[in-house]
C-alpha positions as CSV (number, residue, x, y, z in Angstrom):
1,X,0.0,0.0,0.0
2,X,1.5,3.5,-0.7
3,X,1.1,6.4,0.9
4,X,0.5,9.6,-0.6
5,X,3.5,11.7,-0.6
6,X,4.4,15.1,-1.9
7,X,5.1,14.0,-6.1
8,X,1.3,12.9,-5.6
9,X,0.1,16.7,-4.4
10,X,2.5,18.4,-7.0
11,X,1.0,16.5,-9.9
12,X,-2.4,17.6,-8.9
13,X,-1.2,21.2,-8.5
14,X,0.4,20.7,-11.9
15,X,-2.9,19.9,-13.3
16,X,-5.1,22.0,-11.9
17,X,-2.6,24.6,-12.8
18,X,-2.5,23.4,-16.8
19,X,-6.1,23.6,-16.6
20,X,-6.3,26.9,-15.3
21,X,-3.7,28.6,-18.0
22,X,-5.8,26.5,-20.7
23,X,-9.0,28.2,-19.4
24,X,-7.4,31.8,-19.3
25,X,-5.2,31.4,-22.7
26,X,-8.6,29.7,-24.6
27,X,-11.8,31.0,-23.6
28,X,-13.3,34.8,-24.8
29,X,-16.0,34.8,-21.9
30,X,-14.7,37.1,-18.9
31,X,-16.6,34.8,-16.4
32,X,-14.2,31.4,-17.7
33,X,-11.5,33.5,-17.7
34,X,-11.7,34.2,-14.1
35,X,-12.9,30.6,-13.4
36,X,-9.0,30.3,-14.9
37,X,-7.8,32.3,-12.8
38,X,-9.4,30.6,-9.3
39,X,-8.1,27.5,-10.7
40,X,-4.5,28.9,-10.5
41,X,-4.6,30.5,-7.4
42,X,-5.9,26.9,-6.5
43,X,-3.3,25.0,-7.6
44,X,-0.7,27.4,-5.6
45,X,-2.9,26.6,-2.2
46,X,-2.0,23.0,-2.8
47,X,1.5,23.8,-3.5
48,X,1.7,26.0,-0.3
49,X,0.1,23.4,1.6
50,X,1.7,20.1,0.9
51,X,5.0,22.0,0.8
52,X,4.4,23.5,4.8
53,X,3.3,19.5,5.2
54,X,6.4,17.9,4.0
55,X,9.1,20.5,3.9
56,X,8.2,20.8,8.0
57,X,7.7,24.6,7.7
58,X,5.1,24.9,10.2
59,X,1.6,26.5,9.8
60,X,3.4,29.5,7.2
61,X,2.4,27.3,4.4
62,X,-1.6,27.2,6.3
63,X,-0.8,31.0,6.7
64,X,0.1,31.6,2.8
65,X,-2.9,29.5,2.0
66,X,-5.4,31.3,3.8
67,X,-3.7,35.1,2.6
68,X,-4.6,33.2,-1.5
69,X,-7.8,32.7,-0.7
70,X,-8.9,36.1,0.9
71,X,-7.0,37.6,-2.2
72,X,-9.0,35.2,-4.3
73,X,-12.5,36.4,-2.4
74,X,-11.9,40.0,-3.0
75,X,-10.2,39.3,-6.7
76,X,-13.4,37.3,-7.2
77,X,-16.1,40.0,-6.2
78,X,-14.0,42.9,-7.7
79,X,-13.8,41.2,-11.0
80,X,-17.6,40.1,-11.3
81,X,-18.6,43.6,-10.8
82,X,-16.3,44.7,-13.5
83,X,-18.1,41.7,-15.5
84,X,-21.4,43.3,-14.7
85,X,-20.3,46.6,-15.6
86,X,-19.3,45.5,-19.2
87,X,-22.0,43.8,-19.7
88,X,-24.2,46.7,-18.9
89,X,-22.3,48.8,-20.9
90,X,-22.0,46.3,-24.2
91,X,-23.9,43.7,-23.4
92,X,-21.4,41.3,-24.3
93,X,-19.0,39.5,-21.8
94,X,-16.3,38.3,-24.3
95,X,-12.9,40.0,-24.0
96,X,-11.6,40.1,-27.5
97,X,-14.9,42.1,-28.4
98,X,-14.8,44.6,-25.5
99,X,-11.6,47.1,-26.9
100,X,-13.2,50.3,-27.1
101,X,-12.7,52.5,-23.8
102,X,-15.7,55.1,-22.9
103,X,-15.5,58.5,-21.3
């Protein structure tokens, strides 16, 4: 039986991170795009943790973890109301169509 060691919590990370720069780099709605972005942010919470669990840091790893997802919170409600705004505005949510700037 194996036990689930630190290779095992960096290929996840590695994953969820792929996935999250294929859903920012691919996608022309704002709201995947920051779906992207949450799955990066994510991925670096698993990093933070496994690497406080097995790199015996103590709880600065918990500490880092915690500070990502309040950033991710307030990136999360900032940028939806940005979203709203544009689509408001242009009524359209895809970023490669929204490049003209208003007064």
């Amino acid at each position: 039986m194996s036990q689930i060691g630190l290779n095992h919590f960096l290929v996840v990370s590695s994953i969820l991170f792929g996935l999250g720069i294929f859903g920012i780099v691919t996608r022309k709605n704002a709201v995947m795009v920051l779906m992207g972005v949450e799955l990066v942010l994510n991925s670096a919470n698993i990093n933070f943790i496994a690497f406080a669990k097995f790199g015996n840091f103590g709880y600065q790893g918990q500490v880092m973890a915690l500070f990502v997802i309040i950033l991710a919170a307030a990136e999360a409600a900032i940028a939806l109301a940005i979203v709203l705004n544009i689509y408001k505005t242009f009524s359209n949510v895809n970023v490669d169509e929204i490049d003209t700037l208003k007064d």
